[in-house]
C-alpha positions in Angstrom: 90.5 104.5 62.5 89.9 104.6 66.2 88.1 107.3 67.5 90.6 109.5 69.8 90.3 113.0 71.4 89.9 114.5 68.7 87.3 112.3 67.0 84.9 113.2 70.1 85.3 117.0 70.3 84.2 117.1 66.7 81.2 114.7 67.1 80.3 117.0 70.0 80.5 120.3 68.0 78.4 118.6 65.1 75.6 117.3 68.2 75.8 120.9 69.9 74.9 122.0 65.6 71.9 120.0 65.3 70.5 120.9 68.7 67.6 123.2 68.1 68.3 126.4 70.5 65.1 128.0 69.5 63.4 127.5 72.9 66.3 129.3 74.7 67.5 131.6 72.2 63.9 132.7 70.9 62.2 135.9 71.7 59.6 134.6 74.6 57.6 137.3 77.4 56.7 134.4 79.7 60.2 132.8 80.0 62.6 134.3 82.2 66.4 134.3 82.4 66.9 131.8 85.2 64.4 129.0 83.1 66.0 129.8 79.7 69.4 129.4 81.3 68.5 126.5 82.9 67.6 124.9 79.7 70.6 125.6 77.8 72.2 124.3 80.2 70.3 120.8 80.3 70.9 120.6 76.7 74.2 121.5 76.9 75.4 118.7 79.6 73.0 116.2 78.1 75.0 116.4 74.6 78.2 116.5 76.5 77.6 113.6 78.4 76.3 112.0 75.8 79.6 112.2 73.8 81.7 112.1 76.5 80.5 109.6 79.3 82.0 109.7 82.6 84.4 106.8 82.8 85.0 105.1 86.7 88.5 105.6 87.3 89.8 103.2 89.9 92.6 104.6 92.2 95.9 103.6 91.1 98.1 102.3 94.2 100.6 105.6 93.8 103.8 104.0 93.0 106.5 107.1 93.3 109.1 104.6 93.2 110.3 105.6 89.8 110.3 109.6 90.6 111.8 109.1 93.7 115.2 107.2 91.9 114.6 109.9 89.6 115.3 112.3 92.3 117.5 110.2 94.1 119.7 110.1 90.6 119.4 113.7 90.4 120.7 114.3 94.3 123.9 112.5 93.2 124.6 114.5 90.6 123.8 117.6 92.6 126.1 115.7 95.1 128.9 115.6 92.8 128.7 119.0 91.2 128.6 120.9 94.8 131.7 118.6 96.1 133.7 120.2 93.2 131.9 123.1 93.9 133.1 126.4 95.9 129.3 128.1 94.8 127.3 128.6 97.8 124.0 128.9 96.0 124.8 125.7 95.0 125.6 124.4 97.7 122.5 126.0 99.7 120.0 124.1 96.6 121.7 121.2 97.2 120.9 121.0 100.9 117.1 122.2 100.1 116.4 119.5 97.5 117.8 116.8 99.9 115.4 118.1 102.8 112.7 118.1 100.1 113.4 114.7 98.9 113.7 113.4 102.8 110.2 114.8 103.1 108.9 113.1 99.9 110.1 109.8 100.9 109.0 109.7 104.3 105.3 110.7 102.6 105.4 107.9 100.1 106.7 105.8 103.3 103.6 106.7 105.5 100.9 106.4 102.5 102.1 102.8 101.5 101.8 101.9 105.3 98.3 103.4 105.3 97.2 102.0 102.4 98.9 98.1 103.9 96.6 98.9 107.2 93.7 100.1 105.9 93.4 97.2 103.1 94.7 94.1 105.4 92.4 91.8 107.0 94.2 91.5 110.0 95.1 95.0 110.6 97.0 94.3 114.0 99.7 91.9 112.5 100.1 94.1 109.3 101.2 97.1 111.7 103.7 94.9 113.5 105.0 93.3 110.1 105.7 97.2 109.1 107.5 97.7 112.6 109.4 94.9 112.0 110.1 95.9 108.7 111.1 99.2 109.8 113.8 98.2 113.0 114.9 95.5 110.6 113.8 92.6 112.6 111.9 90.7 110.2 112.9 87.3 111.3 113.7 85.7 114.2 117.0 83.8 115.5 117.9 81.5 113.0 118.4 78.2 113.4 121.9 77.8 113.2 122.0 80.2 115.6 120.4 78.4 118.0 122.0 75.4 117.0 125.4 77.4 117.6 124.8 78.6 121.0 123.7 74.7 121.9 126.9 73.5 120.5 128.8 76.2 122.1 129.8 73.8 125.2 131.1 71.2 123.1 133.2 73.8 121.5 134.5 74.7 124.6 135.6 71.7 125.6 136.7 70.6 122.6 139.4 73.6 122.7 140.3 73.3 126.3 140.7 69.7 125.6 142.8 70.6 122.7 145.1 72.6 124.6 145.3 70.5 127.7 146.8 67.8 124.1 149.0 70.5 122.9 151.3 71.3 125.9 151.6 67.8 126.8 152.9 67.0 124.1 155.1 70.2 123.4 156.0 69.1 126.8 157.3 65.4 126.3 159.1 66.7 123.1 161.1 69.4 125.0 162.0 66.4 127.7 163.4 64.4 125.2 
């Protein structure tokens, strides 16, 4: 069986039973209150660290992507209760929780950029990859753009040429 929560707060009761509280707890002239406090309390926090050691816990990148669809789910439903709605408490929550959700998105927003800055190596380009990112101009012109606009004169031609083609010949069928 694997030791779980429970396992350790009963090892650290039976620890904190076998510690000898006789130095604290005994009747001594000489010691005073602050000392005999003071060793409790060093016994105390060395049996609890013994049993329970401090663990490192390394920062988790917060992902609030799944509570904010959560939310976003529940503002739909909101959404489609107060559009059938004529309750004006209902109405007024509606417009709250959207404000509220607004605010937590642009939050999570501005903490995912931070954390993008402050961990890039080239913190400059990162910044302008998020303002591109941001006014939607992540690429550039594409190539068939460009390849468009250079073709463009042909294209021109090519239809005025067309045209010039067309009425000459609707021309020498009418004569005819």
């Amino acid at each position: 069986m694997l030791p779980g929560p429970h396992y350790s707060i009963e090892e650290f009761k039976t620890r904190l039973s076998y510690e000898s509280w006789d130095n604290i707890f005994g009747y001594d002239e000489n010691m005073d209150i602050d000392s005999s406090f003071n060793s409790f309390l060093n016994n105390y926090l060395r049996i609890f660290y013994i049993t329970f050691p401090p663990q490192k816990i390394t920062e988790r990148s917060i992902n609030n992507s799944w509570g904010i669809r959560m939310s976003c789910r529940c503002k739909k439903c909101l959404y489609l209760f107060t559009r059938d709605s004529d309750d004006t408490n209902l109405k007024n929550y509606y417009k709250q929780y959207c404000k509220t959700l607004t605010s937590v998105i642009k939050e999570a927003k501005s903490y995912m950029y931070n954390n993008q800055i402050i961990n890039s190596t080239n913190k400059m380009k990162t910044t302008w990859n998020i303002i591109k990112a941001e006014t939607n101009r992540l690429k550039g012109p594409t190539t068939s753009k460009i390849n468009n606009y250079q073709n463009s004169p042909e294209a021109f031609n090519k239809y005025f040429l067309s045209i010039t083609e067309n009425n000459t010949h609707d021309i020498r069928c009418n004569k005819k």
